[in-house]
C-alpha positions, 0 to 999 in steps of 0.5 A: 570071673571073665575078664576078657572080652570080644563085644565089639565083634558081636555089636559093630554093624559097620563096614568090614572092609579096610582102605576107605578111612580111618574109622573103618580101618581101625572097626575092621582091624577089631572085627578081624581081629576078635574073630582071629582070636576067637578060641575055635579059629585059633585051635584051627590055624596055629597047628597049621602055622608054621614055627616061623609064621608063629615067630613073626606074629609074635614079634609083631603084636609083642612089638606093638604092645611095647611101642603103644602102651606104657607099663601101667596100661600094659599090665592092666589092659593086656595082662588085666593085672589091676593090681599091679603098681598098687 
């Protein structure tokens, strides 16, 4: 069973461009980042990164997971870990 999922990309007919509002902001950060974790692109650019590059990203989304997100939410949005805490 799939339990990860990418619609948001594959519906949103909005702008795609970042620096106008808000809203747009964060519909243009989805969009990017959906289609930078798509399996193809990725399978593509992380043999071309280079260790630090891989380090800093990393660091990065591990930090904001961390910073944005309570245990609870991080199992079960990030590590789709539903039964964890039952």
């Amino acid at each position: 069973m799939t339990q990860h999922k990418h619609d948001f990309v594959e519906t949103y007919t909005g702008l795609v461009g970042y620096g106008l509002d808000r809203p747009t902001d964060q519909a243009t950060l989805q969009v990017y980042l959906q289609k930078f974790s798509d399996d193809d692109c990725l399978a593509r650019l992380l043999p071309r990164m280079r260790q630090e590059q891989m380090d800093a990203l990393f660091d990065l989304l591990s930090g904001l997971l961390r910073q944005h997100l309570n245990e609870e939410e991080y199992h079960a949005l990030f590590l789709k870990d539903h039964g964890h805490g039952e």
